[in-house]
C-alpha positions in Angstrom: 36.4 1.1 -0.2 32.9 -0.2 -0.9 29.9 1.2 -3.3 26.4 0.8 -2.5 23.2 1.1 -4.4 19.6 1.9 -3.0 17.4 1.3 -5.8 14.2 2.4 -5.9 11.2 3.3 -7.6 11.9 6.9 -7.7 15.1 7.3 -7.0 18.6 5.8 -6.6 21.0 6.3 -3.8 24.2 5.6 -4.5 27.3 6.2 -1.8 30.9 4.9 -1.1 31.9 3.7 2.3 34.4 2.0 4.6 34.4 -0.9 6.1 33.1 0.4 8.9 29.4 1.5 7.6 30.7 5.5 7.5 29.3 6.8 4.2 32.1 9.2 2.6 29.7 10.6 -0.5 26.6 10.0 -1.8 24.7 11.2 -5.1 20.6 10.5 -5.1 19.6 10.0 -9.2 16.4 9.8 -10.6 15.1 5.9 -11.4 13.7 7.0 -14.9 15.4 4.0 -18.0 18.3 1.9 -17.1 20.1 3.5 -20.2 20.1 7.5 -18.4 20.1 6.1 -14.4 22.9 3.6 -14.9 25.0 6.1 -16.6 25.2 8.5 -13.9 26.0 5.3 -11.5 28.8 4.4 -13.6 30.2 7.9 -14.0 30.0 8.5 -9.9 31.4 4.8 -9.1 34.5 5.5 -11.2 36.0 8.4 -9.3 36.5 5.6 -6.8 38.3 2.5 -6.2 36.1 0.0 -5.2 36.7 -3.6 -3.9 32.8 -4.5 -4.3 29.7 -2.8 -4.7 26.2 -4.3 -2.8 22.5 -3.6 -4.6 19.9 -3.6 -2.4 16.6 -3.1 -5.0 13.4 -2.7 -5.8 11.4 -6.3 -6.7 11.1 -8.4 -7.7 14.4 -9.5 -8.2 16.4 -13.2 -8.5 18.6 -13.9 -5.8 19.6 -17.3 -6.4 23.0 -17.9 -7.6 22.2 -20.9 -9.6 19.1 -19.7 -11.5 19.9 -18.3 -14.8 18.0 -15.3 -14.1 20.3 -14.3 -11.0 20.8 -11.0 -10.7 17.6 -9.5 -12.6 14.8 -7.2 -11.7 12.0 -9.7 -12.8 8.0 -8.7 -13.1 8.4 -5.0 -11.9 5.5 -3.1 -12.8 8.2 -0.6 -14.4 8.5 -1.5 -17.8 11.6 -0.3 -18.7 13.4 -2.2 -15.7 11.6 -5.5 -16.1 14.5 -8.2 -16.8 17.4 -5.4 -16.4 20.7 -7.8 -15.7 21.5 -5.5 -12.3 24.5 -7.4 -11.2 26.1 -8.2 -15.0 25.7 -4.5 -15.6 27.8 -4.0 -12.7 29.9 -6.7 -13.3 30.6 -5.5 -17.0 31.5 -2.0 -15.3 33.7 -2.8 -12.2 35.0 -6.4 -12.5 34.2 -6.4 -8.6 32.4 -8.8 -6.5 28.8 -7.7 -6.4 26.0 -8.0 -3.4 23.2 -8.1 -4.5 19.0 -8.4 -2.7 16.3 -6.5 -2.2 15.8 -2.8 -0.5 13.9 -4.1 2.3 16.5 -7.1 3.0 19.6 -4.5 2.6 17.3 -2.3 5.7 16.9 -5.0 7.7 20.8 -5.7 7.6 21.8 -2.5 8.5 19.4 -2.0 11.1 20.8 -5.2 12.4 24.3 -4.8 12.4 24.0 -0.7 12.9 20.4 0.3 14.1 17.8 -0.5 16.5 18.6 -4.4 16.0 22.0 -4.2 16.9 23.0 -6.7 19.3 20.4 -8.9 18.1 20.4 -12.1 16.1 17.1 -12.1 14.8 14.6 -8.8 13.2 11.9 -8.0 11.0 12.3 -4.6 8.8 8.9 -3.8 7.3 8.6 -0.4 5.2 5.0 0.6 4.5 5.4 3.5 1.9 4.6 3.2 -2.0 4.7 -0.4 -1.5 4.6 -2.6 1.6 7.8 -5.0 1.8 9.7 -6.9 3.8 13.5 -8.2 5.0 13.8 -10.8 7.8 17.3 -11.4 9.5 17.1 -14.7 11.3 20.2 -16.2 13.1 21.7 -13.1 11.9 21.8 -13.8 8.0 19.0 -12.5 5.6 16.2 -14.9 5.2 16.1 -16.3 1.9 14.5 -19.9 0.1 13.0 -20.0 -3.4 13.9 -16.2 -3.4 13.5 -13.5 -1.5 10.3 -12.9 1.2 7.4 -10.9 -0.6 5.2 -10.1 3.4 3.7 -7.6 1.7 1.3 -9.7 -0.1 -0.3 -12.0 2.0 -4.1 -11.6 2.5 -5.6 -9.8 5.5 -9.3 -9.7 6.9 -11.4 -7.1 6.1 -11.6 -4.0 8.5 -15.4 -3.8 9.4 -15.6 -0.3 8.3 -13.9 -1.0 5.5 -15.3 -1.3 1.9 -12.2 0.1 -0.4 -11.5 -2.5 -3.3 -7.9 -2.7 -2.6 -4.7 -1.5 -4.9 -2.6 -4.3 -5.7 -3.0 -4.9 -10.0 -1.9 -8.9 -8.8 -4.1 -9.5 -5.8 -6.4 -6.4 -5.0 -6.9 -6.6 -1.4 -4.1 -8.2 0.1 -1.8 -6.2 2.5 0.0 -4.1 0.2 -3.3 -3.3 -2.0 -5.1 -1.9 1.4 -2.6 -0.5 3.8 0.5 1.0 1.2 0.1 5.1 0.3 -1.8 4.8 -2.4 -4.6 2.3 -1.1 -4.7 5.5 1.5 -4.7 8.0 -1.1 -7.3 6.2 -3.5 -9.5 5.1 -0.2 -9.7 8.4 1.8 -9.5 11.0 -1.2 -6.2 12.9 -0.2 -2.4 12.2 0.6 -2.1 10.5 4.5 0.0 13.6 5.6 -3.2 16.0 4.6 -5.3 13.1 6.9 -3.4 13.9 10.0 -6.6 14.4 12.1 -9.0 12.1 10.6 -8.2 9.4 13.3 -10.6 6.7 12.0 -7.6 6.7 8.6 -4.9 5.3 11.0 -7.1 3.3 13.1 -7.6 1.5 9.7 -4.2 1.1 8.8 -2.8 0.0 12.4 -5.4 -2.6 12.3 -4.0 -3.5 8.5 -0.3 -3.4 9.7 -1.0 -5.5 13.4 -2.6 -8.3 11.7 0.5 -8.6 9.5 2.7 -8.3 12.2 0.7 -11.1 13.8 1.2 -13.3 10.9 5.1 -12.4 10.8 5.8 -12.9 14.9 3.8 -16.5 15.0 5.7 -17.4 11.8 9.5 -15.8 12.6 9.1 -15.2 16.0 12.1 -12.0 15.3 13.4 -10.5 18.4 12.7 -6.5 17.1 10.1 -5.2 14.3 11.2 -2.5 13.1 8.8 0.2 10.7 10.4 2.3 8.4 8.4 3.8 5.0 6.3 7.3 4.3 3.5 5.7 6.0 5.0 5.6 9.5 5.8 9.1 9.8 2.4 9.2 10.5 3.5 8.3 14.2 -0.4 7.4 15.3 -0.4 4.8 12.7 2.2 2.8 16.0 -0.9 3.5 19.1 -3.6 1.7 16.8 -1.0 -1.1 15.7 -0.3 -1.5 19.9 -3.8 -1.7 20.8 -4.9 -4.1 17.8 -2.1 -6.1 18.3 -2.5 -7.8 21.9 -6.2 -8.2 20.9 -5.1 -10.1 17.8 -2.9 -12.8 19.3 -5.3 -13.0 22.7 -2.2 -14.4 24.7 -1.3 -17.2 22.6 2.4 -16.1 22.7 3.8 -13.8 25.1 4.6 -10.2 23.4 7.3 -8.0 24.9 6.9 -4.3 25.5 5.2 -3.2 22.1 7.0 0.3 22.6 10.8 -1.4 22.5 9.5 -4.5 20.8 7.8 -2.4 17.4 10.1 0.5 16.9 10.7 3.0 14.2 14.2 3.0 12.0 17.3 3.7 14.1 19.6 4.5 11.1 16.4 6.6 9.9 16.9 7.0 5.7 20.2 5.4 6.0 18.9 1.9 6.5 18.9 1.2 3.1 21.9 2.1 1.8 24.1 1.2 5.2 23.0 -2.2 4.7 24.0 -2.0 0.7 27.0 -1.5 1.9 27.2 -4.0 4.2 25.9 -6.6 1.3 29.0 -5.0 -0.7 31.3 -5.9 2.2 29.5 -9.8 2.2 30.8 -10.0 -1.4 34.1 -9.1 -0.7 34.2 -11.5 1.8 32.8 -14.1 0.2 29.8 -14.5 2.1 
């Protein structure tokens, strides 16, 4: 049996699974201190008997093994996580193997294996929500270098219309710092499910979100983008990222049928955690 862990900024999700991806129970805790969240991991982990547990968390984190650092949340703007040893907590718990990478990474490897990637080798899972982050599966493993892919920050151009400041507290105006919840909340005065109507909102952020996606499919060239996050339940936010996209790349690569090609979640919420499990399964196995 495998344990998982969604960690986010809110909230954690933890579960146990098989080996198959079915989740047999979960518990949803709220992120407040590592001292009170961690507890009530421990105490729900140990009414099972786990083989290995997989983390997919909120960033930034250290992924690579060799780096003394490994298994940290690093510069989080959350205070009380910054430098938390994630994977020696877990570790120090369990004395199982441990997977460990981000949210968005864990998403995209569930969608892959279990969701509207399945059957492919290569995908790009973006979630546009609090934040705006990324995971890449290319060849059919999670992309990873230096450490793990940070898409939400790279720098857009300005929509013409558009003279908000931008959110980000490292980079003001870059992706996440115009497009993510709060640039919408700050920019347009109220929450984006009260700005349902007001179409010129989403025609903002599609043009935000196409430009990324530009960026990602000349760079990574993934075979499905998938859209997961709070933002994209605002289902117009997908029309204004098809119309900008085409006029974007102005056929210098082919693009497929946006509407099968830029999809929303196929595991839905589960994303997340089905691919934590999935990274707790890679740890068993060595991987």
């Amino acid at each position: 049996m495998f344990g998982a862990i969604e960690a986010g900024g809110t909230k954690f999700v933890c579960a146990v699974g098989d080996k198959g991806g079915t989740i047999i129970d979960r518990i949803k805790i709220p992120t407040t201190v590592p001292e009170e969240t961690m507890t009530e991991v421990f105490a729900f982990f140990k009414k099972y008997e786990l083989d290995a547990i997989g983390i997919g968390s909120f960033g930034p984190i250290d992924v690579n093994p060799e780096s003394p650092t490994y298994g940290m949340i690093t510069s989080t703007p959350k205070l009380a996580w910054r430098n938390f040893p994630f994977v020696q907590a877990l570790q120090d718990a369990f004395s199982v193997p441990i997977g460990f990478n981000t949210d968005v990474n864990a998403a995209a490897l569930g969608e892959a294996v279990y969701g509207a990637a399945k059957g492919l080798d290569s995908c790009l899972y973006i979630t546009v929500g609090t934040g705006i982050g990324a995971g890449a599966v290319v060849q059919g493993r999670l992309l990873q270098g230096l450490s793990h892919p940070e898409m939400g920050h790279i720098l857009v151009r300005r929509h013409p219309n558009d003279e908000y400041q931008g959110k980000c507290p490292y980079h003001g105006d870059c992706l996440e710092g115009l497009a993510a919840g709060p640039a919408i909340e700050e920019r347009w005065g109220h929450k984006g499910f009260e700005l349902v109507e007001r179409l010129e909102v989403w025609d903002v952020e599609g043009y935000y979100i196409a430009q990324a996606l530009m960026q990602y499919i000349l760079i990574l060239s993934p075979k499905r983008i998938i859209l997961g996050g709070g933002v994209m339940n605002q289902k117009q936010v997908f029309s204004s990222i098809y119309k900008y996209l085409p006029e974007l790349v102005q056929g210098y690569v082919s693009l497929p049928d946006l509407r099968e090609y830029i999809v929303s979640p196929g595991l839905g919420d589960d994303a997340g955690i089905t691919g934590s499990l999935l990274l707790a399964q890679q740890a068993f196995n060595g991987e």
